[in-house]
PyMOL Python script that loads the backbone (N, CA, C, O; Angstrom):
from pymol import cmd

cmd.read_pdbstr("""\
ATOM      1  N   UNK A   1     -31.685 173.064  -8.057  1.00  0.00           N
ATOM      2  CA  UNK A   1     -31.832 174.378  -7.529  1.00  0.00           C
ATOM      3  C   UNK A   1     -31.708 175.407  -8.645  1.00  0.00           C
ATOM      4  O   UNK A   1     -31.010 175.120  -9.617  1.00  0.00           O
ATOM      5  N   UNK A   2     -32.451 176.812  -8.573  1.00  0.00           N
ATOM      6  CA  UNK A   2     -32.319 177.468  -9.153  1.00  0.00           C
ATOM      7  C   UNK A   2     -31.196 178.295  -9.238  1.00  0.00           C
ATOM      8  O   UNK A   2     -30.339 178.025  -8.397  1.00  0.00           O
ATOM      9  N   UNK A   3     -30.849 179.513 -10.233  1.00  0.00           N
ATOM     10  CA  UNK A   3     -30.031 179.953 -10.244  1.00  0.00           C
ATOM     11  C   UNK A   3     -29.504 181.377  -9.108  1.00  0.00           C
ATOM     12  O   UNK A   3     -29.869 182.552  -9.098  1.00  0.00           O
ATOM     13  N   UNK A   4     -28.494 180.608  -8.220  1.00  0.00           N
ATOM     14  CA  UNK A   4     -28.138 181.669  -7.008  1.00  0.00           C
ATOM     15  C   UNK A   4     -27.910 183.081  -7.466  1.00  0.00           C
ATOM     16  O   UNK A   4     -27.993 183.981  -6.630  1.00  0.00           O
ATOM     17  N   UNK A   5     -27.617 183.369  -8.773  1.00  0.00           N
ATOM     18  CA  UNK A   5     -27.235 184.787  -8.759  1.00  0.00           C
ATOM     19  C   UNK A   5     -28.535 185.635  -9.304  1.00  0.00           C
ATOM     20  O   UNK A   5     -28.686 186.853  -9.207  1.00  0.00           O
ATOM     21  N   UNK A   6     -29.345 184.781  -9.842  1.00  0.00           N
ATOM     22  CA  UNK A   6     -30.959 185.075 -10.497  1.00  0.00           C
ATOM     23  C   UNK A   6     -31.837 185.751  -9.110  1.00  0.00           C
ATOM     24  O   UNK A   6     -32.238 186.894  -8.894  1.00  0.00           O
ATOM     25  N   UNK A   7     -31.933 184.300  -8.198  1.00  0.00           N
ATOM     26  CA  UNK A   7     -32.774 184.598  -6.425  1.00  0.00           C
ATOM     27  C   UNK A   7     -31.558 185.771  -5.845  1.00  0.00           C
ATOM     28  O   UNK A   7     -32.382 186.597  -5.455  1.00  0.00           O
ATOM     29  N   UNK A   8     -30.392 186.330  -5.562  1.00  0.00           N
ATOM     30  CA  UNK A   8     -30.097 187.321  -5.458  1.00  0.00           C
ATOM     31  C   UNK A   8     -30.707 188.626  -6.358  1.00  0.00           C
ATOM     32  O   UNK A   8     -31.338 189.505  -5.769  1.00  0.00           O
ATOM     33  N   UNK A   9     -30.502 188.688  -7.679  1.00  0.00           N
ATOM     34  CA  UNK A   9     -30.711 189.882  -7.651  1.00  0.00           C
ATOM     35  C   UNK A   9     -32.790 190.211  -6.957  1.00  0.00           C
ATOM     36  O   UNK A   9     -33.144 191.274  -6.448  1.00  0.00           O
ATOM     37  N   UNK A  10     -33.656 189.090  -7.155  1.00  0.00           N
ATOM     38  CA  UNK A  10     -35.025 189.302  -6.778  1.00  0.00           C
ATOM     39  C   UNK A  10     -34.949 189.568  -5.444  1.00  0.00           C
ATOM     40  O   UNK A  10     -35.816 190.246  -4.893  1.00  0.00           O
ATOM     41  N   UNK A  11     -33.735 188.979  -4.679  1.00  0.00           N
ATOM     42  CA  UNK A  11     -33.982 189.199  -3.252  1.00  0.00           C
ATOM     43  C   UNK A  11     -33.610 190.454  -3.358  1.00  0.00           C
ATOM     44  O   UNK A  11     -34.509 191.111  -2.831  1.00  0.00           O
ATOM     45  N   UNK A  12     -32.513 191.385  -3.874  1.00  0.00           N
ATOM     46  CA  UNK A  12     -32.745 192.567  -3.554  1.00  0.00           C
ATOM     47  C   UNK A  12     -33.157 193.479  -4.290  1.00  0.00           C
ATOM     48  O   UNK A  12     -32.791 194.649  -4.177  1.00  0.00           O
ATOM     49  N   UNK A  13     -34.075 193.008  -5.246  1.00  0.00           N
ATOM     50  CA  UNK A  13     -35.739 194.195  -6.110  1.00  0.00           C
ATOM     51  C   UNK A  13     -36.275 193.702  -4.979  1.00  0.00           C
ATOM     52  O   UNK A  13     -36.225 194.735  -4.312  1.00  0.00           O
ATOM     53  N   UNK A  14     -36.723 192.947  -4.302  1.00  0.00           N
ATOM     54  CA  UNK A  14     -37.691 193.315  -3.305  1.00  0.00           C
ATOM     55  C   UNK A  14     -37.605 193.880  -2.121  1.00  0.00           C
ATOM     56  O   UNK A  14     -38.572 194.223  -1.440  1.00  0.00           O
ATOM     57  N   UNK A  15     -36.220 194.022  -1.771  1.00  0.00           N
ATOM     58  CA  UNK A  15     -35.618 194.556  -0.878  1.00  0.00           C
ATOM     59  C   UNK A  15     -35.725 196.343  -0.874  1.00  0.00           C
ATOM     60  O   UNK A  15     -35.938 197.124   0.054  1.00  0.00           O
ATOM     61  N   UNK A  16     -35.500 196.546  -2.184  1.00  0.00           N
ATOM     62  CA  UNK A  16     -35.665 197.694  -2.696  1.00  0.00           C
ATOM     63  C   UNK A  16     -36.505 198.376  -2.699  1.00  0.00           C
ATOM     64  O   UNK A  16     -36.484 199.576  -2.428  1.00  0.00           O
ATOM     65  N   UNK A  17     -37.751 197.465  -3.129  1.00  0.00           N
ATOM     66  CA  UNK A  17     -39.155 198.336  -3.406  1.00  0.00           C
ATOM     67  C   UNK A  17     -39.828 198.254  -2.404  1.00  0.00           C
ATOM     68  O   UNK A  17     -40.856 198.906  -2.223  1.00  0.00           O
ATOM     69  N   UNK A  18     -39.166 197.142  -1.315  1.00  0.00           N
ATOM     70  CA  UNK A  18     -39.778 197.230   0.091  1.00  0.00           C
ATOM     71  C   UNK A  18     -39.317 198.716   0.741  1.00  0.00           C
ATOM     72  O   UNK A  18     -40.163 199.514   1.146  1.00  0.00           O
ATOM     73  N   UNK A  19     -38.020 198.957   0.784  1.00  0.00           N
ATOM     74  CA  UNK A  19     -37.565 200.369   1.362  1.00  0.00           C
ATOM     75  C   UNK A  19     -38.451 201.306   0.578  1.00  0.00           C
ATOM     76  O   UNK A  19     -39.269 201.883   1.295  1.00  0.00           O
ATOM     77  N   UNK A  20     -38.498 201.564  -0.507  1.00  0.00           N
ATOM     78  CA  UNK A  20     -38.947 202.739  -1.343  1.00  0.00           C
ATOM     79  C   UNK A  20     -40.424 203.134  -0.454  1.00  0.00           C
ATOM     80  O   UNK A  20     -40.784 204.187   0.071  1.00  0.00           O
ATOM     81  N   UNK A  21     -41.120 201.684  -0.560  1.00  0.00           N
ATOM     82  CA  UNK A  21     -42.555 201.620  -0.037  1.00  0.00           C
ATOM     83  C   UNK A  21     -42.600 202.294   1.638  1.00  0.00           C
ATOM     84  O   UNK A  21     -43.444 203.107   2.016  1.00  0.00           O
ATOM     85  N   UNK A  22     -41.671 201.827   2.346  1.00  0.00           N
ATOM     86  CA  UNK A  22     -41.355 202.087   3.511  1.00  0.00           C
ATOM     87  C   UNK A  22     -41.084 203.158   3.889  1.00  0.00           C
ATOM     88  O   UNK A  22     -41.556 203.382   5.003  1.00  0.00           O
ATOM     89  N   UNK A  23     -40.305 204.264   3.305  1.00  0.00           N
ATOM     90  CA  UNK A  23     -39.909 205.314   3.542  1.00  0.00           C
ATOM     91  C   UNK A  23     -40.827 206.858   3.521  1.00  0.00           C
ATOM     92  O   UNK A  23     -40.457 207.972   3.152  1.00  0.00           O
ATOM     93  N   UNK A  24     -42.376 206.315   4.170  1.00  0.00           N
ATOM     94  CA  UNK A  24     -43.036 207.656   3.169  1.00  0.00           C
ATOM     95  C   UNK A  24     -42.867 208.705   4.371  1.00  0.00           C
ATOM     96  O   UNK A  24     -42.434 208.627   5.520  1.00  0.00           O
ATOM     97  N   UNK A  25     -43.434 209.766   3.539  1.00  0.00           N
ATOM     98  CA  UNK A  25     -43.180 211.043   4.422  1.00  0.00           C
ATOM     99  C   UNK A  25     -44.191 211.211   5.641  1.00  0.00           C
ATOM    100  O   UNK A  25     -45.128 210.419   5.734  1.00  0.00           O
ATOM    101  N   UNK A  26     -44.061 211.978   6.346  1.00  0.00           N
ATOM    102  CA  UNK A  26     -44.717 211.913   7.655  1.00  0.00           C
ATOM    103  C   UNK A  26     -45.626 212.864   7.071  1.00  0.00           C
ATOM    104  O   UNK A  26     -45.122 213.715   6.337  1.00  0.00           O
ATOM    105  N   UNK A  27     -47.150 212.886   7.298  1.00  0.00           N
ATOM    106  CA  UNK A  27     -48.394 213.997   6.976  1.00  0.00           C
ATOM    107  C   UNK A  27     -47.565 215.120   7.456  1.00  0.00           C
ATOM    108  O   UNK A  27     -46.628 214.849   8.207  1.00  0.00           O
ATOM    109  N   UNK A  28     -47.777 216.296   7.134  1.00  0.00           N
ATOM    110  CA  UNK A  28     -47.481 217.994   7.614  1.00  0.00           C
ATOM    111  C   UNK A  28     -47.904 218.438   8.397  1.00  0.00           C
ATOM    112  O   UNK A  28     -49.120 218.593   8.280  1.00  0.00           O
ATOM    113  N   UNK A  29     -47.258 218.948   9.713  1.00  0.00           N
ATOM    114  CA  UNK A  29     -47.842 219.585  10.815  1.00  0.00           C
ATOM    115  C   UNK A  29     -49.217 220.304  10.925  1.00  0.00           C
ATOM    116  O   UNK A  29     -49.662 220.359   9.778  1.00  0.00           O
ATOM    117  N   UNK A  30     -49.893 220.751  11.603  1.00  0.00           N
ATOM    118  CA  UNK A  30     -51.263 221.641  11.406  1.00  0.00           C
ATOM    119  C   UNK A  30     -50.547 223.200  11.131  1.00  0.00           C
ATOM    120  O   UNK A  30     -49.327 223.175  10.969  1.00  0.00           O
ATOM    121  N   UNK A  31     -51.157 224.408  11.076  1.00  0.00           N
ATOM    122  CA  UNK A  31     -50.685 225.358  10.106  1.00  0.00           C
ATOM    123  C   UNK A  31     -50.715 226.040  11.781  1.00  0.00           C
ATOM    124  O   UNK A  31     -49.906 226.911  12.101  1.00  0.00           O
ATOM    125  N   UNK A  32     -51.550 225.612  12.560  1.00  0.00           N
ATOM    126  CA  UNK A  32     -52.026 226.777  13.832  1.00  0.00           C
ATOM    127  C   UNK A  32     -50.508 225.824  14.669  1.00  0.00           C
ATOM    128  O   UNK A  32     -50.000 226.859  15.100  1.00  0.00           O
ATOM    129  N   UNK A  33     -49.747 224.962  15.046  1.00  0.00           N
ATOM    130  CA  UNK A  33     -48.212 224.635  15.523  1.00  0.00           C
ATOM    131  C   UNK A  33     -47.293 225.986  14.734  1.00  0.00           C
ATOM    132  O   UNK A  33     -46.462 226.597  15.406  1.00  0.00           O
ATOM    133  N   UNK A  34     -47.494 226.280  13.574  1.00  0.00           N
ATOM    134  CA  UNK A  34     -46.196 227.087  12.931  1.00  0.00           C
ATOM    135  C   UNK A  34     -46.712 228.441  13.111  1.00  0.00           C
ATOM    136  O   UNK A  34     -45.856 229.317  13.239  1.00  0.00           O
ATOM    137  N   UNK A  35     -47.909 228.781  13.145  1.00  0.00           N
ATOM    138  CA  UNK A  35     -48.220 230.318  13.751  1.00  0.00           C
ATOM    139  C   UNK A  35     -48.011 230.628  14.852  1.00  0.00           C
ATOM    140  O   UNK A  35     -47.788 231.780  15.223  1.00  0.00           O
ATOM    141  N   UNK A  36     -48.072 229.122  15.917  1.00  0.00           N
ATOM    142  CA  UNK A  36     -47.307 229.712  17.536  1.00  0.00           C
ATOM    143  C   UNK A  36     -45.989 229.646  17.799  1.00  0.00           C
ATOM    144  O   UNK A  36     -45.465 230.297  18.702  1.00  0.00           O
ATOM    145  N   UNK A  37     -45.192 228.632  16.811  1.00  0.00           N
ATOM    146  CA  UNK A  37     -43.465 229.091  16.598  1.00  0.00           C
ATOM    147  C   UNK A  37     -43.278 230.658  16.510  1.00  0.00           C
ATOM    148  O   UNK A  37     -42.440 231.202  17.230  1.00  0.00           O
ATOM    149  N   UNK A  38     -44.139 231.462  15.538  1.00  0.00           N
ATOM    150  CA  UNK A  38     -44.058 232.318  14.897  1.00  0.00           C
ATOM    151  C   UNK A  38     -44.105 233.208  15.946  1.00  0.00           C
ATOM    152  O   UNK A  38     -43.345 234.176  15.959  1.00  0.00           O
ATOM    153  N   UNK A  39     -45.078 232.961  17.025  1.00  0.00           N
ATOM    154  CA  UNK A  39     -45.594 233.915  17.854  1.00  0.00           C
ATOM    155  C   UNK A  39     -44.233 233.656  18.787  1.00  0.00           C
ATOM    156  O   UNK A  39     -43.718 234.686  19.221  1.00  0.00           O
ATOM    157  N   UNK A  40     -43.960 233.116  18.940  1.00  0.00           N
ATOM    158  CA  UNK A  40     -42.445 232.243  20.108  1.00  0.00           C
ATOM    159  C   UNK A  40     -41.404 233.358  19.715  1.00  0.00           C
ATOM    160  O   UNK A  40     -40.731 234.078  20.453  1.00  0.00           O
ATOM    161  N   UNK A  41     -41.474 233.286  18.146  1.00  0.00           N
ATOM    162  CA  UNK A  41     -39.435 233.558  17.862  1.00  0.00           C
ATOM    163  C   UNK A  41     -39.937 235.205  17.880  1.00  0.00           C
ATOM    164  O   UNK A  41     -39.029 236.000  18.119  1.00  0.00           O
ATOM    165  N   UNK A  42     -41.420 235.832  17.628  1.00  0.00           N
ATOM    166  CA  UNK A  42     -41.294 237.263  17.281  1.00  0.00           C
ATOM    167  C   UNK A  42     -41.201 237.637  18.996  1.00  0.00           C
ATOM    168  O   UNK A  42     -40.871 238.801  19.223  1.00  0.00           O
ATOM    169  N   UNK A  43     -41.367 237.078  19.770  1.00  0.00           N
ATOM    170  CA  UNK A  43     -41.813 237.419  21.153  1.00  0.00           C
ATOM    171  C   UNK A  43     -40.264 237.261  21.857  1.00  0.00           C
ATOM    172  O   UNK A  43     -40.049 237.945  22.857  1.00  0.00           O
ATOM    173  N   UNK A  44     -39.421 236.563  21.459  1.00  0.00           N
ATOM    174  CA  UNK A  44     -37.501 236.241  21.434  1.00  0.00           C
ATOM    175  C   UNK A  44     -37.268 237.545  20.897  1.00  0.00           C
ATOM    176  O   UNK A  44     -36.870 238.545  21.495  1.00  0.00           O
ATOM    177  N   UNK A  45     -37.539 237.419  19.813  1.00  0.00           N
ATOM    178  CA  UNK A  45     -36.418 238.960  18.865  1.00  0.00           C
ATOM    179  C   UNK A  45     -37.024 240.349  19.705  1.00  0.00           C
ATOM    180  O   UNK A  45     -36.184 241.238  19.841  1.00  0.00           O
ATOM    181  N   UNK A  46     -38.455 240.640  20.308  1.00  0.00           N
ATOM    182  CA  UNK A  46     -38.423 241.609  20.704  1.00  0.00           C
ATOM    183  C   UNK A  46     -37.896 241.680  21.993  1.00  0.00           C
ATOM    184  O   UNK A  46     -37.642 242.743  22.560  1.00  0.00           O
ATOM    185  N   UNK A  47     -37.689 240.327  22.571  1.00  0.00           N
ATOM    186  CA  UNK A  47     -36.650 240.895  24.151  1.00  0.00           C
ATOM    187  C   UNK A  47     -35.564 241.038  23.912  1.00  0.00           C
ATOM    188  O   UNK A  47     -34.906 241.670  24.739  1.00  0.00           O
ATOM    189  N   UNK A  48     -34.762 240.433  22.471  1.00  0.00           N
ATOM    190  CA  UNK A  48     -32.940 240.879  22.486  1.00  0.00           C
ATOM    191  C   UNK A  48     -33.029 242.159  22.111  1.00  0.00           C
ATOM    192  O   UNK A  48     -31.961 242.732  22.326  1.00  0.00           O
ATOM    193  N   UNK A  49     -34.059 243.036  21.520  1.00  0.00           N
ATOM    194  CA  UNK A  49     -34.391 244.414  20.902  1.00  0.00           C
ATOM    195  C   UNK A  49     -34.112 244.841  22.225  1.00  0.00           C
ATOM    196  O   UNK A  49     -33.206 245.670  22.310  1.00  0.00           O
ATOM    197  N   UNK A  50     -34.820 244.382  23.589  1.00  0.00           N
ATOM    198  CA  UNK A  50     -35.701 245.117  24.434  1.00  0.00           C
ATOM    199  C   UNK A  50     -33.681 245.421  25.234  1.00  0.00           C
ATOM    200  O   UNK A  50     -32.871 246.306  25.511  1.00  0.00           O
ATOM    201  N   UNK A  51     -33.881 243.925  25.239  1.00  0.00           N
ATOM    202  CA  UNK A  51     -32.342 243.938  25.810  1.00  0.00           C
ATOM    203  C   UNK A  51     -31.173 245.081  25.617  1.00  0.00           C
ATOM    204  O   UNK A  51     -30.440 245.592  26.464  1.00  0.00           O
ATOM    205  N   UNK A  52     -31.274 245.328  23.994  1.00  0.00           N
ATOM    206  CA  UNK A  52     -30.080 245.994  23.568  1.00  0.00           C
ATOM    207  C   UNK A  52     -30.824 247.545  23.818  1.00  0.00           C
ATOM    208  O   UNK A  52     -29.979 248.395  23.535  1.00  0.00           O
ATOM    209  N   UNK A  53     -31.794 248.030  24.144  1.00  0.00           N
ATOM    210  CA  UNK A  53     -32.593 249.236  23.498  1.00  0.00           C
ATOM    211  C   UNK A  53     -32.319 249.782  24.801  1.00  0.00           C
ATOM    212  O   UNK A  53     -31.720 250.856  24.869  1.00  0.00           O
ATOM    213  N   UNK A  54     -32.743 249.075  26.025  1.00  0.00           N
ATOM    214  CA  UNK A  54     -32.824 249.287  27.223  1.00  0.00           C
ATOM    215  C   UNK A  54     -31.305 250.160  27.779  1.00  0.00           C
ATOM    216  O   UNK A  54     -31.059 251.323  28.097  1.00  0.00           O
ATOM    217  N   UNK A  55     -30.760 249.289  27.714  1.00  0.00           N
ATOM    218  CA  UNK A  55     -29.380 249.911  28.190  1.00  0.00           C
ATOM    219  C   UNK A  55     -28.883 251.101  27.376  1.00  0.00           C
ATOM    220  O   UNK A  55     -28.279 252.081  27.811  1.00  0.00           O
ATOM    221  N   UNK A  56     -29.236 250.847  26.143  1.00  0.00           N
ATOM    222  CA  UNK A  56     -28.730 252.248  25.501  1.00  0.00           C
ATOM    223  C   UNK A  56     -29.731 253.454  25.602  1.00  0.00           C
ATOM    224  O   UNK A  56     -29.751 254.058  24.530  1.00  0.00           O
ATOM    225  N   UNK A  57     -30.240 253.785  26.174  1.00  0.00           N
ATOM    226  CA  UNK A  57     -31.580 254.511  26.019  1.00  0.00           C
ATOM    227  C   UNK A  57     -31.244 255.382  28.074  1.00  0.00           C
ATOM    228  O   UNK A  57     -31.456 256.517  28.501  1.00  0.00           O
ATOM    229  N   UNK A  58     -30.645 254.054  28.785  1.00  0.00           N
ATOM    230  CA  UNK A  58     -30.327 254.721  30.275  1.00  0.00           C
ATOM    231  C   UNK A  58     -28.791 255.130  30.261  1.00  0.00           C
ATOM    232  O   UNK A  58     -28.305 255.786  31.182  1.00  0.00           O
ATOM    233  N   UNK A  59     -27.888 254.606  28.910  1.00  0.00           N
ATOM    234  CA  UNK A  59     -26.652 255.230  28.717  1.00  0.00           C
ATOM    235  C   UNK A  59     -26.990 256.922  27.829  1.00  0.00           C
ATOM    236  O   UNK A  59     -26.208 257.870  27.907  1.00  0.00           O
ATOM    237  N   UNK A  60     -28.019 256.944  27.210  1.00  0.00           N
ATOM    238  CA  UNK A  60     -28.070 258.465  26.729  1.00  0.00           C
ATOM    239  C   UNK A  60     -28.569 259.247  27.870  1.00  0.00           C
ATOM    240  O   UNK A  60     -28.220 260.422  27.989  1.00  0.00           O
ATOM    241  N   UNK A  61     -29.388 258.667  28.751  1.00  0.00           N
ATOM    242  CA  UNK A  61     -29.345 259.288  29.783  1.00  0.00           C
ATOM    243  C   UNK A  61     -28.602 259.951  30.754  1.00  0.00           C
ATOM    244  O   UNK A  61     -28.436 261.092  31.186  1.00  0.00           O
ATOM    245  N   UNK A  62     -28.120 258.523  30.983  1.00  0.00           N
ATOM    246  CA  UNK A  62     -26.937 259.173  31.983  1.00  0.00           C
ATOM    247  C   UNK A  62     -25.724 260.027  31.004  1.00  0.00           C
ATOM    248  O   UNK A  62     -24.682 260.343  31.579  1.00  0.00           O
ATOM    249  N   UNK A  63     -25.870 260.326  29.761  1.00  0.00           N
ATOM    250  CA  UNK A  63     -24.509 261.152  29.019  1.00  0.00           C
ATOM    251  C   UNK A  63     -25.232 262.499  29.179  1.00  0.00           C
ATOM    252  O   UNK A  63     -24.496 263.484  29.241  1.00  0.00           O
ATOM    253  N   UNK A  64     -26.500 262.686  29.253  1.00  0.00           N
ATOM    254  CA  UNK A  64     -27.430 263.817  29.349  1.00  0.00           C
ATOM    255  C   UNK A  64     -26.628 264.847  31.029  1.00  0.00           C
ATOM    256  O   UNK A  64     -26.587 266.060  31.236  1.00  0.00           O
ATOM    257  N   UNK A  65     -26.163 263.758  31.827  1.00  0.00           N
ATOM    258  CA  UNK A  65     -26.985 264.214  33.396  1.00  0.00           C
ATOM    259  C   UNK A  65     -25.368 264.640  33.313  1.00  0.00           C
ATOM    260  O   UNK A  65     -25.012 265.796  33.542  1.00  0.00           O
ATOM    261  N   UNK A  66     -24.036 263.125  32.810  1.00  0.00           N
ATOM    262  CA  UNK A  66     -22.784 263.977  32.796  1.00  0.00           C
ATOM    263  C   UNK A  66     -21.965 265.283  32.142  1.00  0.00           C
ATOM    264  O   UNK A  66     -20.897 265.844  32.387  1.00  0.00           O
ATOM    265  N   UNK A  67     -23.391 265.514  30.875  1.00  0.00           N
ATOM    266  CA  UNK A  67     -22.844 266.846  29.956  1.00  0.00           C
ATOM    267  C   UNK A  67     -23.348 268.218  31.022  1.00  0.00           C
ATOM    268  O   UNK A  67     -22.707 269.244  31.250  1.00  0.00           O
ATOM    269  N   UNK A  68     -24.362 267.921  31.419  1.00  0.00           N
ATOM    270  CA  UNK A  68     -24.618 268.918  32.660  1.00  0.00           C
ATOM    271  C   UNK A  68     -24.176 269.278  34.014  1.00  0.00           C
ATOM    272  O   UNK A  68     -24.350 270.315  34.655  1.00  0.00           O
ATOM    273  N   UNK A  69     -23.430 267.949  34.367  1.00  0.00           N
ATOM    274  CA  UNK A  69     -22.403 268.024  35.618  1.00  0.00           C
ATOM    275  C   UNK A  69     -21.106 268.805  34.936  1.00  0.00           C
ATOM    276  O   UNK A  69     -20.581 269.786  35.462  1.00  0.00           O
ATOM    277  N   UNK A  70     -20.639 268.172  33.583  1.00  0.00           N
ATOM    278  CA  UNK A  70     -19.253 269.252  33.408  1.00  0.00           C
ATOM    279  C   UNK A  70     -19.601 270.572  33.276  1.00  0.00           C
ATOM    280  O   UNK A  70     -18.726 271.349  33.661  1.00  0.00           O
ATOM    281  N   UNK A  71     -21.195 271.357  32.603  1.00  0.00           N
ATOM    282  CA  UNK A  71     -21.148 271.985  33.013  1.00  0.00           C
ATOM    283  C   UNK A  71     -20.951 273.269  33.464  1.00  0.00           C
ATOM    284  O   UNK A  71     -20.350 274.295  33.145  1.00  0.00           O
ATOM    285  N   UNK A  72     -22.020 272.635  34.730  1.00  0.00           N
ATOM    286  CA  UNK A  72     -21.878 272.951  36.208  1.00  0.00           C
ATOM    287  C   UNK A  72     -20.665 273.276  36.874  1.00  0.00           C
ATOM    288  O   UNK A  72     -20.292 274.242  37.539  1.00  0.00           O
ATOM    289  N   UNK A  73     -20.072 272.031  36.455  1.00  0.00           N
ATOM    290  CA  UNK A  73     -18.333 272.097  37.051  1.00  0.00           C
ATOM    291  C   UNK A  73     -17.599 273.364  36.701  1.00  0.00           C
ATOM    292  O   UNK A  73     -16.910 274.069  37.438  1.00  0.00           O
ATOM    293  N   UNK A  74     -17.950 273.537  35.156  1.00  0.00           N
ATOM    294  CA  UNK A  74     -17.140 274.697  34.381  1.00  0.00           C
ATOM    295  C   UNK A  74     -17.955 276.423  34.872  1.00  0.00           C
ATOM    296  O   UNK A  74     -17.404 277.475  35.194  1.00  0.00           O
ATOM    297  N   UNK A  75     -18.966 276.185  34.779  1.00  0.00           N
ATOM    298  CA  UNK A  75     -19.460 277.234  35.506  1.00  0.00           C
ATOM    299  C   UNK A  75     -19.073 277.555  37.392  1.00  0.00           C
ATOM    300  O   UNK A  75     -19.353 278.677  37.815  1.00  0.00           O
ATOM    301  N   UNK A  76     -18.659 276.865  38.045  1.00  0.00           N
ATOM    302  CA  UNK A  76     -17.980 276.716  39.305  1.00  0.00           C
ATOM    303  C   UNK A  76     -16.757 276.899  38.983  1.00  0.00           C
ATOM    304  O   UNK A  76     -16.220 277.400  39.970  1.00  0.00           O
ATOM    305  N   UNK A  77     -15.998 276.772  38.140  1.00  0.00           N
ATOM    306  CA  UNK A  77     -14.445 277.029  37.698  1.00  0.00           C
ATOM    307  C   UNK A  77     -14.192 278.705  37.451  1.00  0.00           C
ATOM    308  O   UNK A  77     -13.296 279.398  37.933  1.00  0.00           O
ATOM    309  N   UNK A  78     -15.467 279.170  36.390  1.00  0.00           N
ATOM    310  CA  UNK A  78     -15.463 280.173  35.432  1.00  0.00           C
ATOM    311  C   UNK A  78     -15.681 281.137  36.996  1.00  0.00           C
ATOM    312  O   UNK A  78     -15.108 282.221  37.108  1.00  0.00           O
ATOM    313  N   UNK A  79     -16.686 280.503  38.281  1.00  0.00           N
ATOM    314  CA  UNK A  79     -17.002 282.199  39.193  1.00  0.00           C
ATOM    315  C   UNK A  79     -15.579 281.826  40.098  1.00  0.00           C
ATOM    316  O   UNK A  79     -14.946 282.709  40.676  1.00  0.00           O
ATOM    317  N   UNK A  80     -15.259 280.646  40.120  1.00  0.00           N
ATOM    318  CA  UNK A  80     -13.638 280.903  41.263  1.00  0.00           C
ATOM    319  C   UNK A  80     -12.387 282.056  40.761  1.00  0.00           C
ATOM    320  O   UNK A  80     -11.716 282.757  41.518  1.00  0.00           O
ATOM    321  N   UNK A  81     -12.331 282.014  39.562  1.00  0.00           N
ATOM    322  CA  UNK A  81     -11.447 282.603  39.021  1.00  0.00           C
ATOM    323  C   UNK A  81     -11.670 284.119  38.686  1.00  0.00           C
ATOM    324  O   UNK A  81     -10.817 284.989  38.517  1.00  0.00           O
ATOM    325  N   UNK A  82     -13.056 284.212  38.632  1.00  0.00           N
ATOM    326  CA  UNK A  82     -13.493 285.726  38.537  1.00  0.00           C
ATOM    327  C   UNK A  82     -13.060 286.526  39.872  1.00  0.00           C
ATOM    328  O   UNK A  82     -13.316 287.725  39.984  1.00  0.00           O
TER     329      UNK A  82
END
""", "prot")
cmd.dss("prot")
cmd.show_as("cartoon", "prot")
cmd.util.cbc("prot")
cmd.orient("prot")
């Protein structure tokens, strides 16, 4: 018989260059998949915009309608006292 530690190391060079061979990369997506991600995440970021814009936009509002109720109020204060 030949030498056991010789057929080890060949068993694993071929073991080796079998993985190396084995491991290839997958081809690259088409370019028109990453332009409709694109279209996905810009179409996300403008509803958390829409989200955050929204509410603040009916809170300046409504600070509009309460600077005019005080006022009102103060002008109802200012003729009681006259």
């Amino acid at each position: 018989m030949k030498n056991p530690r010789r057929m080890m190391i060949v068993v694993a060079g071929l073991v080796a260059v079998g993985g190396l061979f084995g491991c290839g990369r997958e081809a690259p997506a088409e370019k028109t998949t990453a332009a409709s991600g694109n279209a996905v995440t810009e179409a996300v970021g403008q509803a958390a915009v829409d989200a955050v814009k929204v509410p603040m936009d009916k809170a300046r509002q409504t600070e509009g309608v309460l600077e005019k109720s005080a006022e009102q109020s103060a002008a109802e204060i200012n003729k009681g006292t006259r």
